[in-house]
Biotite code that builds the C-alpha atoms (Angstrom):
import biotite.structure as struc

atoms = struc.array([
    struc.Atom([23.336, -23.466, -1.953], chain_id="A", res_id=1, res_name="UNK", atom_name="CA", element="C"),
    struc.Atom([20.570, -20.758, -2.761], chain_id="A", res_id=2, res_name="UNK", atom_name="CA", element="C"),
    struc.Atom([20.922, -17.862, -3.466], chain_id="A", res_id=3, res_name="UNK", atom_name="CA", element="C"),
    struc.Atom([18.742, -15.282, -1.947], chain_id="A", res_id=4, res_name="UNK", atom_name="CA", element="C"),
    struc.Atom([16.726, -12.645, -4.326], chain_id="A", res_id=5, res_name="UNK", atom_name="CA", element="C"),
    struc.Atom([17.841, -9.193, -4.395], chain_id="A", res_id=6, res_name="UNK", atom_name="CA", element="C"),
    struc.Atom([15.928, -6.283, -3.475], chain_id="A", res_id=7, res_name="UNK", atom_name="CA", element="C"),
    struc.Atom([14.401, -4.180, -6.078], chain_id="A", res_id=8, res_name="UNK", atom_name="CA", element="C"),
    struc.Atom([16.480, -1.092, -6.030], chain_id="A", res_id=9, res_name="UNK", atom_name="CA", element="C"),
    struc.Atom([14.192, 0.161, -8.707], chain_id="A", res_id=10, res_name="UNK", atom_name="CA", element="C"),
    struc.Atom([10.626, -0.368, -6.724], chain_id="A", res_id=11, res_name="UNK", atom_name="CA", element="C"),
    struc.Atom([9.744, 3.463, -5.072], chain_id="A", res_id=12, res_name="UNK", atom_name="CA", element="C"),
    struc.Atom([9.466, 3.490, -1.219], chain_id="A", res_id=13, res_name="UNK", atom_name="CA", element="C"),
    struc.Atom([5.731, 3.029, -0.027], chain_id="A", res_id=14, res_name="UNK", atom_name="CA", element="C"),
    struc.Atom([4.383, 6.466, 1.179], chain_id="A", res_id=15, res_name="UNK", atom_name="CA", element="C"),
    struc.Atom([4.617, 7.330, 4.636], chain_id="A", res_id=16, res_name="UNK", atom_name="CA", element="C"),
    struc.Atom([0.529, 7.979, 5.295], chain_id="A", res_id=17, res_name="UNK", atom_name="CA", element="C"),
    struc.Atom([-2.514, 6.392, 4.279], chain_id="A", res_id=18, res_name="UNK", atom_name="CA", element="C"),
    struc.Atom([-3.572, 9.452, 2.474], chain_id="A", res_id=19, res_name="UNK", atom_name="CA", element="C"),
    struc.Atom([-0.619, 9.472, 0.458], chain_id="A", res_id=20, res_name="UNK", atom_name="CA", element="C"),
    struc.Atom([-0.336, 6.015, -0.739], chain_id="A", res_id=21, res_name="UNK", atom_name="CA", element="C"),
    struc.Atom([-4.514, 5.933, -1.719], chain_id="A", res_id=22, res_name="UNK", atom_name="CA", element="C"),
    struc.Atom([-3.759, 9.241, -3.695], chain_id="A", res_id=23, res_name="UNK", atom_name="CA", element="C"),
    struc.Atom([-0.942, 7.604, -5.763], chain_id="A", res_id=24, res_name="UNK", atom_name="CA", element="C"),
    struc.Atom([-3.177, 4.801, -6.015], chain_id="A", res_id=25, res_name="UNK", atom_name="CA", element="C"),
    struc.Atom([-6.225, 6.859, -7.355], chain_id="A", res_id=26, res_name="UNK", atom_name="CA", element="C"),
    struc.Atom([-3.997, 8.461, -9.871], chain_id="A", res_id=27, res_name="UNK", atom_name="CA", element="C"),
    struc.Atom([-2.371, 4.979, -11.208], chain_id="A", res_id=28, res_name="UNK", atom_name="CA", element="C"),
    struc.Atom([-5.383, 3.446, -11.082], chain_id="A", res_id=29, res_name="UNK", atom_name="CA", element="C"),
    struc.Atom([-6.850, 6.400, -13.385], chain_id="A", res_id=30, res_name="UNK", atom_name="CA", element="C"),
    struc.Atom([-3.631, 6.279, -15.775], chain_id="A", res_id=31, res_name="UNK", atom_name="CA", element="C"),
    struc.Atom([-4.726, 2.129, -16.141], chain_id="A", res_id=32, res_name="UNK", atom_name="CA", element="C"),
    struc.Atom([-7.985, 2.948, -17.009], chain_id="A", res_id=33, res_name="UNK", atom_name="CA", element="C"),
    struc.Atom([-7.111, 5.573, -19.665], chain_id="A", res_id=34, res_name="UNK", atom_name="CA", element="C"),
    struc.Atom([-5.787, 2.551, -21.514], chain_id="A", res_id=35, res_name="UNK", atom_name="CA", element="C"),
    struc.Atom([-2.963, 5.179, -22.443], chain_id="A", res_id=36, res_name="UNK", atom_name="CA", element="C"),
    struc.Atom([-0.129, 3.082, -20.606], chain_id="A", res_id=37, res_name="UNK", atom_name="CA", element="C"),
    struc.Atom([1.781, 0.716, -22.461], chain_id="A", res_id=38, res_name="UNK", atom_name="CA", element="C"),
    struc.Atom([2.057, -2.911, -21.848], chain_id="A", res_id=39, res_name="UNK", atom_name="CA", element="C"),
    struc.Atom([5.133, -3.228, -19.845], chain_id="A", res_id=40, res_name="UNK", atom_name="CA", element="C"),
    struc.Atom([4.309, 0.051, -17.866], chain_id="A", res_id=41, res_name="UNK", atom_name="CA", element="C"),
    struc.Atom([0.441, -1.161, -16.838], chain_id="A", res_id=42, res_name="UNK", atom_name="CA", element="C"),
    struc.Atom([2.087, -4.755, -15.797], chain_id="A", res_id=43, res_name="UNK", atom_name="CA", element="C"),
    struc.Atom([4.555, -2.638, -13.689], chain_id="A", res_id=44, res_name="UNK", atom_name="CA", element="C"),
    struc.Atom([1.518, -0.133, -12.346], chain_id="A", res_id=45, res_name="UNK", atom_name="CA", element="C"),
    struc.Atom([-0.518, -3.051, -11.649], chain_id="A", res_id=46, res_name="UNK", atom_name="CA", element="C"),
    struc.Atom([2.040, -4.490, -8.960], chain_id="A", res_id=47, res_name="UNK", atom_name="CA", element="C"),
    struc.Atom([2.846, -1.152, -7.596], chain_id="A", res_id=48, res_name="UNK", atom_name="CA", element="C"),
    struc.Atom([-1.146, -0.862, -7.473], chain_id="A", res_id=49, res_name="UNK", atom_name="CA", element="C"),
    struc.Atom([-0.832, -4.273, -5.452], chain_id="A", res_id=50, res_name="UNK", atom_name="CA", element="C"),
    struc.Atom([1.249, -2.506, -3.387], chain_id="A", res_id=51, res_name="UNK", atom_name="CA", element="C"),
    struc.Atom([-0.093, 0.365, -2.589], chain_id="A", res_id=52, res_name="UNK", atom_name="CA", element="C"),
    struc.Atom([-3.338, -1.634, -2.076], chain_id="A", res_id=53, res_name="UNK", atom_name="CA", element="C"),
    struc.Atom([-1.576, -3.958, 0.691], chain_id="A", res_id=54, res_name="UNK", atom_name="CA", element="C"),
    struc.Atom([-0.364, -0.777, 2.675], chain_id="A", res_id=55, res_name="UNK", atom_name="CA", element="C"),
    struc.Atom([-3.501, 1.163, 2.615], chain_id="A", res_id=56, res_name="UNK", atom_name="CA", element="C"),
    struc.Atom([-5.408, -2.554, 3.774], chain_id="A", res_id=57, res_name="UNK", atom_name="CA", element="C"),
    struc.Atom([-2.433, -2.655, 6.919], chain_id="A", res_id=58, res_name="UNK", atom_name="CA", element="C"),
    struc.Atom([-3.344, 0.700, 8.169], chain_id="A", res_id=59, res_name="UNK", atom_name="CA", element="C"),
    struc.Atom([-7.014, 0.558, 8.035], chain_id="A", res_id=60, res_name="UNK", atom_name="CA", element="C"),
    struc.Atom([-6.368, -2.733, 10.115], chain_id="A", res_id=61, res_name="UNK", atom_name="CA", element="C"),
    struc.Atom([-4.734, -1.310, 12.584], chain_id="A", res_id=62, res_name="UNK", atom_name="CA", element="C"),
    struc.Atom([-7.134, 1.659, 13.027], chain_id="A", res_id=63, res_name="UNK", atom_name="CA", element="C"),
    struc.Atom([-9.985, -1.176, 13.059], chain_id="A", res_id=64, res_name="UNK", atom_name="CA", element="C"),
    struc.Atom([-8.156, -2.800, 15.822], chain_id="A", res_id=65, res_name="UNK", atom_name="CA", element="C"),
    struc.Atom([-7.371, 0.417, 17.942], chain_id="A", res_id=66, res_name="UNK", atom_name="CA", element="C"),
    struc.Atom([-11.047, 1.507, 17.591], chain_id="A", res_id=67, res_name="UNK", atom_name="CA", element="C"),
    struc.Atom([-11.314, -2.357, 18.954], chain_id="A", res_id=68, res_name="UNK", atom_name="CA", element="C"),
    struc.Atom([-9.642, -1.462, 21.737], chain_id="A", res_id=69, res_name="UNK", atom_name="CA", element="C"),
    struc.Atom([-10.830, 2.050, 22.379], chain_id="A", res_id=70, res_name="UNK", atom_name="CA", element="C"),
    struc.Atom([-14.650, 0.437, 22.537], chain_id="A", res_id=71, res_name="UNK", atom_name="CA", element="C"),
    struc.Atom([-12.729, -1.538, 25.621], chain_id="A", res_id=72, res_name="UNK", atom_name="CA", element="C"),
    struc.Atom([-11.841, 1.022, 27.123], chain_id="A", res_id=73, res_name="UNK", atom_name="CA", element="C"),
    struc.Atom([-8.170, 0.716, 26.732], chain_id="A", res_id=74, res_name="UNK", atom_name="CA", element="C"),
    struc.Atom([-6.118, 2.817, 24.996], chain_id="A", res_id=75, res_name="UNK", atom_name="CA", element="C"),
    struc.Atom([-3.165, 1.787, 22.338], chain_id="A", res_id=76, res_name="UNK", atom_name="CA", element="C"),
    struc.Atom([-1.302, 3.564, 19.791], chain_id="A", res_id=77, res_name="UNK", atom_name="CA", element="C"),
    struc.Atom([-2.338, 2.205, 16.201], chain_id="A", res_id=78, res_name="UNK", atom_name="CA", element="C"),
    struc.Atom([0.991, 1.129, 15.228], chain_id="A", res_id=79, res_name="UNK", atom_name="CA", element="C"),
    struc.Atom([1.474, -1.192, 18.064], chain_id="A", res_id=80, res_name="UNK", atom_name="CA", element="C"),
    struc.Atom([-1.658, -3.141, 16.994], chain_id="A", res_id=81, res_name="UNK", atom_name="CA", element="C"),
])
């Protein structure tokens, strides 16, 4: 039998907003760049930059698709798209 993967206990919850998450991800993304992060710290920033990257991607989406719908005249929250 398989076993199943644990959770990361040690990954940090995604922010709540879209404004949050692209600030963290402006600031890790300047920390990378600085070249001032070690090795095993920029492999860790880079998937937390992934991350971050995926959730800020989902809620433009569903913006894109309630401005979709608004141009249809019908009216949806964006997090039921």
């Amino acid at each position: 039998m398989a076993r199943s993967a644990k959770p990361d206990t040690n990954t940090p919850a995604l922010p709540a907003t879209y404004e949050e998450a692209l600030a963290e991800l402006e600031q890790l993304v300047g920390r990378m760049e600085s070249g001032a992060l070690p090795l095993d710290q920029l492999s860790t920033s880079y998937a937390r930059g992934a991350q971050l990257l995926q959730f800020c991607r989902t809620r433009l989406e569903a913006v894109e698709q309630q401005v979709k719908l608004l141009e249809d005249g019908q009216l949806k929250r964006w997090d039921e798209a």
